[in-house]
C-alpha positions in Angstrom: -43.6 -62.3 -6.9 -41.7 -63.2 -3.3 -38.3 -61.5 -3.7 -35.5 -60.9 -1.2 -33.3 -57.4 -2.0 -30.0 -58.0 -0.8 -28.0 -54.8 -1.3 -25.8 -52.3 0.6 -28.6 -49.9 0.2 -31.9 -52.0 1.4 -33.9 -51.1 4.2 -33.3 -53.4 7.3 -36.7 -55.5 8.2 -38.7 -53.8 5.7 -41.3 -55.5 3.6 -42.6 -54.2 0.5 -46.5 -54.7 -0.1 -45.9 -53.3 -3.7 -46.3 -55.1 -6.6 -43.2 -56.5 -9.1 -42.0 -58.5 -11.7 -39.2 -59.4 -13.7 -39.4 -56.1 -15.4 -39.9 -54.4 -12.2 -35.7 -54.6 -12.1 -35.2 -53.3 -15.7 -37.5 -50.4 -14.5 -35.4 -49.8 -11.5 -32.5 -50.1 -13.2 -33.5 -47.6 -15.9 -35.2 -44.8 -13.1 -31.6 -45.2 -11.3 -28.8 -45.2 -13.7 -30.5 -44.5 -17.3 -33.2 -41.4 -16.3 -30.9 -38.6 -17.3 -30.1 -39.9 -20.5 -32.8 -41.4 -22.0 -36.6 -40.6 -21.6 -38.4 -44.0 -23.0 -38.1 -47.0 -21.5 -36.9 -49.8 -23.2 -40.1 -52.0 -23.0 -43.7 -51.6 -22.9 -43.8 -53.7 -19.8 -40.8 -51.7 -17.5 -42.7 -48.6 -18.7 -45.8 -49.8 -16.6 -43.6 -51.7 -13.8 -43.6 -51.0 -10.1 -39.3 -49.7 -9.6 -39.2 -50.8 -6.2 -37.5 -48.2 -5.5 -39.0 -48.4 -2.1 -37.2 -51.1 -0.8 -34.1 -49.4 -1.1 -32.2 -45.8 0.9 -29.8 -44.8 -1.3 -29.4 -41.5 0.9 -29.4 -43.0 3.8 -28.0 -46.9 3.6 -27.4 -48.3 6.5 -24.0 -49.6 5.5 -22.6 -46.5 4.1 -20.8 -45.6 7.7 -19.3 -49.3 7.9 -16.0 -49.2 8.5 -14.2 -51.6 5.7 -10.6 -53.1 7.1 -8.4 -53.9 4.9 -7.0 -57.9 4.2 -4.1 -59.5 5.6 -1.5 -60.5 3.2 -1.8 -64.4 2.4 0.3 -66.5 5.2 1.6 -68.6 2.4 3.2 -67.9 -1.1 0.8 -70.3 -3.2 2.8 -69.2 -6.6 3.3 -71.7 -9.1 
């Protein structure tokens, strides 16, 4: 399944050759945030999915260092 990762944490220019689908996400979402407190996987199918964790760096991201400036307050009043 083509799929394009946009995230803070993806790895720039980097393509996968690992296989996913649809419960490849569920799996990656359970390996990241769910590991700790539960040890089955909701599904048959996200047990047995790729996680895909390797498109990701979530020690390294490049954006982590990017300096985030803050807004300008709006030039008009647009209150009702």
């Amino acid at each position: 399944m083509p799929l394009i990762a946009v995230s803070p944490f993806s790895k720039p220019s980097y393509v996968s050759h690992t296989t996913g689908d649809h419960a490849s996400l569920l799996a990656l979402i359970e390996r990241r945030f769910l590991s700790r407190r539960i040890t089955l996987h909701l599904t048959g199918r996200d047990a047995y999915a790729n996680d895909l964790e390797d498109l990701f760096d979530f020690k390294n991201s490049p954006s982590l260092n990017t300096r985030i400036g803050s807004a300008q307050p709006p030039q008009n009043d647009c209150t009702p």
